[in-house]
C-alpha positions in Angstrom: 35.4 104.1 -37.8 36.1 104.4 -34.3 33.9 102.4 -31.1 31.0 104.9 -30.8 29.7 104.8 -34.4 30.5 101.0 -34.5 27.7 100.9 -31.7 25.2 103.2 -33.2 25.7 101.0 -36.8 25.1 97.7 -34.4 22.4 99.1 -32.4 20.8 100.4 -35.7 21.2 104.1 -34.5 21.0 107.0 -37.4 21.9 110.6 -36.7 22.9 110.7 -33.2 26.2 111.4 -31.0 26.8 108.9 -28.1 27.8 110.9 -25.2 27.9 108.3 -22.8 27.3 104.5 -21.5 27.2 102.4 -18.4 28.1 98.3 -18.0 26.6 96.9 -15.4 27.7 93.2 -15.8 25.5 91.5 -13.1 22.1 92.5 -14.9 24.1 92.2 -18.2 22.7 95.9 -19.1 24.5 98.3 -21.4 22.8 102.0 -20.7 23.7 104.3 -23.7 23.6 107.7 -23.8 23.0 109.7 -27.0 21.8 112.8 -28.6 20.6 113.6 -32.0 22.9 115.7 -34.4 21.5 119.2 -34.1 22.1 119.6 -38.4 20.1 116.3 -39.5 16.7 117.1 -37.7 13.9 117.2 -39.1 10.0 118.5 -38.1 8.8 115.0 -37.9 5.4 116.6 -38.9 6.3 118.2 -42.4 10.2 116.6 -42.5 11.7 120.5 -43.0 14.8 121.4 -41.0 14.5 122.6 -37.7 15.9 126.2 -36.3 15.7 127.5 -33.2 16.6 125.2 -30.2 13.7 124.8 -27.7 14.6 121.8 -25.7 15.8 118.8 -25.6 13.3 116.1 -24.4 14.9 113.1 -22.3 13.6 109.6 -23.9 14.0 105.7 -22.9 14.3 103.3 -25.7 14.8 99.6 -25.8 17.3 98.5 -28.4 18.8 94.9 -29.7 20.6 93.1 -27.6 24.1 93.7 -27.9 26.9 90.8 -27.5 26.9 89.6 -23.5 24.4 92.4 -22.8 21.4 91.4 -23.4 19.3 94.5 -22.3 20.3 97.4 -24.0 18.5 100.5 -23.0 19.3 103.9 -25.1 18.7 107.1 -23.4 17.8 109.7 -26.1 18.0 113.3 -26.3 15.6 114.4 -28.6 15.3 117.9 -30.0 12.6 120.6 -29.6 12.5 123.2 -31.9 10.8 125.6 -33.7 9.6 124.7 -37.6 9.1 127.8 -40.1 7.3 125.7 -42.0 4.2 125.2 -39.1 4.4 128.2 -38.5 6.8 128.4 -35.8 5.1 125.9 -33.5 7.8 123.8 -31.2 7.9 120.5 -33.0 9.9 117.1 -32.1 12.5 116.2 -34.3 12.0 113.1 -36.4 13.3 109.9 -34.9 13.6 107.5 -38.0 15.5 104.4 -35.9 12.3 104.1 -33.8 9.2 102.0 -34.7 6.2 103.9 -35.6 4.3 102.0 -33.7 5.9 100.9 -30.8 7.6 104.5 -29.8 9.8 102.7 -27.3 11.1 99.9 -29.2 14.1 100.5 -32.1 13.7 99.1 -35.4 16.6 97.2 -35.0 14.9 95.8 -32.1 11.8 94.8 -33.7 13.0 93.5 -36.8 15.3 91.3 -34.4 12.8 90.2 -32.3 10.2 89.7 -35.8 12.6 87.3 -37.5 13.0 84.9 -33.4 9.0 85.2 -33.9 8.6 83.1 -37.3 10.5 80.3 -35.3 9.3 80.6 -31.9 6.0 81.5 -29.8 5.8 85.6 -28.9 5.9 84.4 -25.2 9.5 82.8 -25.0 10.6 85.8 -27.4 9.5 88.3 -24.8 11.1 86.0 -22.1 14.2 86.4 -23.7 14.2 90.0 -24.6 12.7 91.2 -21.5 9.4 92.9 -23.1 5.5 92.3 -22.8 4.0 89.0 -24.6 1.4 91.2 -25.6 3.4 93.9 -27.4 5.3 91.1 -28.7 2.4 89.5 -30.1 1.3 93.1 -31.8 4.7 93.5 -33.3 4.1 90.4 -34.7 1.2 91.0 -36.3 1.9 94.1 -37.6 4.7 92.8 -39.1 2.8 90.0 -40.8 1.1 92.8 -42.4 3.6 94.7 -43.4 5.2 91.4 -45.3 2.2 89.9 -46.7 2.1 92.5 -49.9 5.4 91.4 -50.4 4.6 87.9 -50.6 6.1 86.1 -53.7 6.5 82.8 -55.0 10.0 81.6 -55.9 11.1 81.6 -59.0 11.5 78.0 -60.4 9.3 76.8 -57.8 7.2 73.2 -59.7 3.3 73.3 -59.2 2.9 69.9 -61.3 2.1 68.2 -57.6 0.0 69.4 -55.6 -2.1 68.8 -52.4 -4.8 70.5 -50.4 -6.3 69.6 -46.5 -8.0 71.5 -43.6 -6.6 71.9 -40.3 -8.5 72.7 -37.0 -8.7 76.1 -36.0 -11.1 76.0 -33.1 -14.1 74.3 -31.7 -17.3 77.1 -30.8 -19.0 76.6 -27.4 -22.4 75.6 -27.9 -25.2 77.9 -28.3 -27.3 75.7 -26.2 -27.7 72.1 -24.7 -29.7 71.0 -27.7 -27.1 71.8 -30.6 -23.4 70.8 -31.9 -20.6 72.6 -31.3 -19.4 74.5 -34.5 -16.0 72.7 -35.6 -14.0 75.8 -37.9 -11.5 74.5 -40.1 -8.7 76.1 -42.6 -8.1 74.8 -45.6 -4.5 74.8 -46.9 -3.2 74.5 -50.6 0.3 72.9 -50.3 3.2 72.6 -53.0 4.3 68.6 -52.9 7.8 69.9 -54.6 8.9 72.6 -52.0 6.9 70.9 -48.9 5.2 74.7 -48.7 1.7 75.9 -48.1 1.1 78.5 -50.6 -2.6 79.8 -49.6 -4.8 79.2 -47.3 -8.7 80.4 -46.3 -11.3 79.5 -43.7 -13.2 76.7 -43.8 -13.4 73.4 -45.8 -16.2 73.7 -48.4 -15.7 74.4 -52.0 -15.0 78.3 -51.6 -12.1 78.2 -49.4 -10.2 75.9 -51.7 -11.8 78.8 -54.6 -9.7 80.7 -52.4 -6.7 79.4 -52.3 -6.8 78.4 -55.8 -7.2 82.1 -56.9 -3.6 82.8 -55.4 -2.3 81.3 -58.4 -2.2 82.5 -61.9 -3.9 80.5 -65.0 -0.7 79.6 -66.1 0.3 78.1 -62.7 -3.3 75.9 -62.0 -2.4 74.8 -65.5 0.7 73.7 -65.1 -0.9 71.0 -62.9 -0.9 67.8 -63.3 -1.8 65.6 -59.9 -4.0 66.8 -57.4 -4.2 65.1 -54.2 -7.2 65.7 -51.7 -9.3 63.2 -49.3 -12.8 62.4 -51.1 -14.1 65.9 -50.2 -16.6 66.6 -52.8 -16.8 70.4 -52.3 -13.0 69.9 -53.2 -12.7 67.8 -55.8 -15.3 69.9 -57.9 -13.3 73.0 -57.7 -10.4 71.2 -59.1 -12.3 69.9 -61.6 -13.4 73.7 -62.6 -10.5 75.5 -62.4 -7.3 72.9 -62.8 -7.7 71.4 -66.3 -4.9 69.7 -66.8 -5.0 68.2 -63.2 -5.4 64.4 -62.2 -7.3 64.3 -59.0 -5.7 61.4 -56.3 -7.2 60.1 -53.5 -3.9 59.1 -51.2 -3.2 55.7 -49.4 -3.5 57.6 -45.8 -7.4 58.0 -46.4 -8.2 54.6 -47.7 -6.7 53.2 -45.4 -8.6 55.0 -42.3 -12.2 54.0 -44.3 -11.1 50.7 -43.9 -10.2 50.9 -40.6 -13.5 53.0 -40.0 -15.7 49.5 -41.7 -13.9 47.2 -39.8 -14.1 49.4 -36.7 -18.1 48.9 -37.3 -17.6 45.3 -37.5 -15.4 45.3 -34.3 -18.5 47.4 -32.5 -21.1 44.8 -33.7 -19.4 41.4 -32.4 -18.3 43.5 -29.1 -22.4 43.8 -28.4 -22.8 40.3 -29.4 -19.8 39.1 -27.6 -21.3 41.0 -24.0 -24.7 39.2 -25.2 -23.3 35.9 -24.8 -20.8 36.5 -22.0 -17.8 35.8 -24.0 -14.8 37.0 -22.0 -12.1 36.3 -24.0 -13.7 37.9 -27.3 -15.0 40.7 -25.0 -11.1 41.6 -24.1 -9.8 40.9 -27.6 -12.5 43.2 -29.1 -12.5 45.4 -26.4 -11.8 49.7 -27.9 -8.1 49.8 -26.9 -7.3 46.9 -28.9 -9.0 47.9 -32.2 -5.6 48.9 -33.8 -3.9 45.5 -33.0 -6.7 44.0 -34.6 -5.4 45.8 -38.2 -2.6 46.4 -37.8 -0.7 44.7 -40.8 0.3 41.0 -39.5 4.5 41.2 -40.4 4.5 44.3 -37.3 2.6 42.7 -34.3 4.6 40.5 -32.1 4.5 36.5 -31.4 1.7 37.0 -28.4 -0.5 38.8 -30.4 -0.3 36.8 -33.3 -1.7 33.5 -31.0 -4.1 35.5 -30.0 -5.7 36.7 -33.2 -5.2 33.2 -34.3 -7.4 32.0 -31.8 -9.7 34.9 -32.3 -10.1 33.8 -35.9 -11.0 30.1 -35.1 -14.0 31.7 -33.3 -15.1 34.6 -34.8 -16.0 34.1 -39.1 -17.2 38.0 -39.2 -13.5 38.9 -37.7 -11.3 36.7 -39.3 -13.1 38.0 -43.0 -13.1 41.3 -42.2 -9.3 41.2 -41.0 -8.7 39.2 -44.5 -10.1 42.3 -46.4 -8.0 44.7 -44.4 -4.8 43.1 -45.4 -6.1 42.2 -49.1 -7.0 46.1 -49.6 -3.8 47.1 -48.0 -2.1 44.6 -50.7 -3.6 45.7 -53.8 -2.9 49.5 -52.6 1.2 48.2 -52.7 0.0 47.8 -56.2 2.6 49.8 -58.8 1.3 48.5 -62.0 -2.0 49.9 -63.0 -3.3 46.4 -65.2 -1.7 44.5 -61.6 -4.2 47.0 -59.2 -7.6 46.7 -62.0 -7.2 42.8 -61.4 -6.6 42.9 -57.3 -9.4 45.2 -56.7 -11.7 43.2 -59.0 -11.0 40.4 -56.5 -11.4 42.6 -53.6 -14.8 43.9 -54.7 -15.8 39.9 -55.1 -14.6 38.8 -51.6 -16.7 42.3 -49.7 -19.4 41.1 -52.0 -19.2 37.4 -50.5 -18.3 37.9 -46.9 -22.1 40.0 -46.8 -20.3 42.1 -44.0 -22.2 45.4 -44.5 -19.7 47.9 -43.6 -17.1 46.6 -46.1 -20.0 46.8 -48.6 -21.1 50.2 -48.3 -16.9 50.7 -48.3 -16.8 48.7 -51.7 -19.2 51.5 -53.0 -17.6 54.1 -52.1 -14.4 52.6 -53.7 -15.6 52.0 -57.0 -17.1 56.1 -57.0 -13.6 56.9 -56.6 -11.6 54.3 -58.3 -10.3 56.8 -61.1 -8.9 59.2 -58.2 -7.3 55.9 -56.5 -6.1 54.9 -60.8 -4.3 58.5 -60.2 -2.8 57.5 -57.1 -1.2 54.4 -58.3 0.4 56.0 -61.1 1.9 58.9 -59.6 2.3 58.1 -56.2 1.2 61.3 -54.9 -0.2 61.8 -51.3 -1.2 64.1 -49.2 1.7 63.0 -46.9 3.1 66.1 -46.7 -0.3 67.9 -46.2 -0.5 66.1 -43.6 2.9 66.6 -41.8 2.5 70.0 -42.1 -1.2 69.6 -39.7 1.1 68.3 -37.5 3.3 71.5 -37.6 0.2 73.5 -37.5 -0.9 71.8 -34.5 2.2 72.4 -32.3 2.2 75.7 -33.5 -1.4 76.2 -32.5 -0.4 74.5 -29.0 2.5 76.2 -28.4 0.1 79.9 -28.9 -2.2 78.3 -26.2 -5.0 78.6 -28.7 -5.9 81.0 -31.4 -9.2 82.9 -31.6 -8.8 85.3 -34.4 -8.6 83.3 -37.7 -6.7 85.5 -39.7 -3.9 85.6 -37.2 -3.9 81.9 -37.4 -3.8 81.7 -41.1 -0.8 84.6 -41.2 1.1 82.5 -38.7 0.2 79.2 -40.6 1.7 81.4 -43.4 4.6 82.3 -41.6 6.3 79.4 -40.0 4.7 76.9 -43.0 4.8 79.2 -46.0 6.8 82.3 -47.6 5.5 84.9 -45.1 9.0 85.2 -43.3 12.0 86.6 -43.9 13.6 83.8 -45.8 11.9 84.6 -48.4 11.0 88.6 -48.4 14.0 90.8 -47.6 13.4 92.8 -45.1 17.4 93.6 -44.3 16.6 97.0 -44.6 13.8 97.1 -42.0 16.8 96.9 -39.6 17.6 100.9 -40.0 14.4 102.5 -41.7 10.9 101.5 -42.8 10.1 102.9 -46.3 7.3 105.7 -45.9 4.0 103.8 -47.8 5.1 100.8 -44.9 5.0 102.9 -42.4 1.4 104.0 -43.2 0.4 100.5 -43.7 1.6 99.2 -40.7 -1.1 100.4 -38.2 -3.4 98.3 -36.5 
């Protein structure tokens, strides 16, 4: 193989001599020059050979960037010929290297640029490669598209643990002064084993985790065995329907912020009293920015605010309870043994019940309607941890796109950088030198 078909197998070129190219080191551009072999064309409206020479039609395409060169830029000749088959109209060869929909991009080019785009925003991809964000963000899309069929679990992959969440998508401007805004939300179904989100669908009521469910098979929503969601009802039902084997757990993450939430209610109540009466130095120790020292566990807050909650206690009864059943709960949460947590929470119930601080008792409530969810938790340890760590991906993803307004884009990117909709997992080697023709078709927008 000598230098000019090593170039057109690297630029992923078919079919074509290279006549010429240019260097221009300052811009770091390689211009190439080449024309298609006169015996492989093809009508590219009926695909028969081509006979009598009409023309041949000048044409600028982009192509992958190239060792130091960065911009590669392929000047094609492209025949013009006359087609038996049509008739004898003049008809353009066949160009099978170039995208169909992006006529001046090379497949190479845009399977290149597709596989930067499941780690990185369109924007610094069409930085590097010198091309519009926009047309960036199309080839993007389309590509999703093309993939998503294709999408597969792998084989081996555990669904015994599982999780599901919502994420923001976007808040709706308000209709008028007088109404909400409409909060939209995605629900994800994530695989604790593999750390993957394996379906997702808009919004957060009982349907959209329907949804996600339905991606799996019978088999698969039986082979669960923990389920772990916050106390959504919508959600909890549906996995009660369709997951029969699966134990539902409610994780330490959400306890723990409805007990923050009860004693946050408490902290608001002796603030008002606290300004009532003048109080300065309860009005700065209750004051909003301190509501997280307040409980935060005691072993992780340093000597100064230790004297100060101490003397905050002395003064305060409603505080110094309510910062006793914060650390309690936390304790019998550490709870491994099932017998062990039974007996703590018992004791828990009795000192909310006692302390007649209403938040903590509407919280005690609430506890004992899900204490065979929290059972579940103890004794498998699942959380929606990694649910959650995954919002956080979602949300500098989201950040990084400036925003997303069309909700299926958002779930195929969600997909994409958080799930199996990438190239990691679908080969798509061969999109680097031809797109099959059924992909082709289903590639439009």
């Amino acid at each position: 193989m000598d230098f000019r078909n090593l170039i057109i197998e690297c630029l992923g070129l078919q079919d074509v001599v290279v006549e010429s190219f240019n260097i221009d080191r300052e811009d770091l551009k390689l211009t190439l020059t080449v024309r298609q072999e006169k015996e492989s064309c093809r009508c590219h409206h009926c695909d028969s050979p081509l006979q009598y020479v009409r023309e041949w039609k000048e044409r600028k395409i982009r192509g992958p960037a190239m060792g130091a060169f960065l911009y590669v830029e392929i000047i094609l000749f492209q025949l013009r010929a006359t087609c038996s088959i049509c008739m004898d109209r003049v008809r353009s060869s066949a160009v099978p290297f170039v995208h169909p929909n992006f006529q001046n991009l090379t497949l190479s080019l845009c399977e290149l640029a597709g596989r930067w785009m499941e780690e990185l925003p369109c924007a610094a991809v069409a930085r590097f490669f010198k091309l519009n964000s926009k047309t960036m963000w199309d080839l993007d899309q389309v590509r999703m598209k093309a993939m998503k069929p294709l999408m597969a679990f792998p084989e081996g992959i555990s669904f015994v643990k599982m999780s599901a969440d919502e994420v923001h998508f976007r808040t709706m401007p308000k209709v008028n002064s007088s109404t909400r805004p409409e909060i939209k939300f995605v629900t994800n179904l994530v695989c604790s084993a593999e750390s993957k989100i394996l379906a997702n669908a808009p919004g957060r009521d009982s349907q959209s985790l329907l949804a996600c469910l339905k991606a799996l098979t019978p088999e698969q929503r039986a082979e669960i065995k923990f389920f772990a969601v916050d106390m959504h009802d919508p959600f909890i039902m549906m996995i009660k329907r369709f997951c029969p084997n699966a134990q539902i757990c409610v994780d330490r993450f959400h306890l723990a912020q409805k007990v923050n939430d009860a004693f946050d209610e408490l902290r608001k109540a002796e603030f008002k009293l606290a300004d009532a009466a003048n109080d300065k130095f309860q009005l700065k120790m209750l004051a909003p920015h301190r509501r997280f020292v307040l409980v935060e566990r005691e072993k992780k807050l340093n000597k100064s605010d230790l004297k100060m909650l101490d003397q905050l206690k002395k003064i305060n009864k409603n505080i110094l309870n309510g910062m006793i059943l914060v650390e309690y709960f936390h304790n019998v949460l550490d709870k491994t043994d099932i017998k062990e947590f039974r007996k703590s929470l018992k004791l828990w119930y009795q000192l909310a019940r006692e302390s007649a601080i209403k938040p903590f008792k509407k919280l005690a409530l609430m506890i004992r309607k899900n204490r065979t969810y929290i059972e579940a938790y103890i004794t498998s340890g699942l959380t929606t941890a990694k649910s959650e760590g995954l919002n956080n991906k979602i949300k500098v993803l989201r950040r990084s796109g400036y925003g997303y307004t069309n909700e299926q884009s958002y779930m195929d990117k969600i997909l994409q950088r958080c799930g199996y909709l990438n190239s990691r997992f679908i080969d798509t080697t061969g999109w680097f030198w031809r797109l099959s023709a059924n992909l082709a078709q289903t590639t439009p927008f």
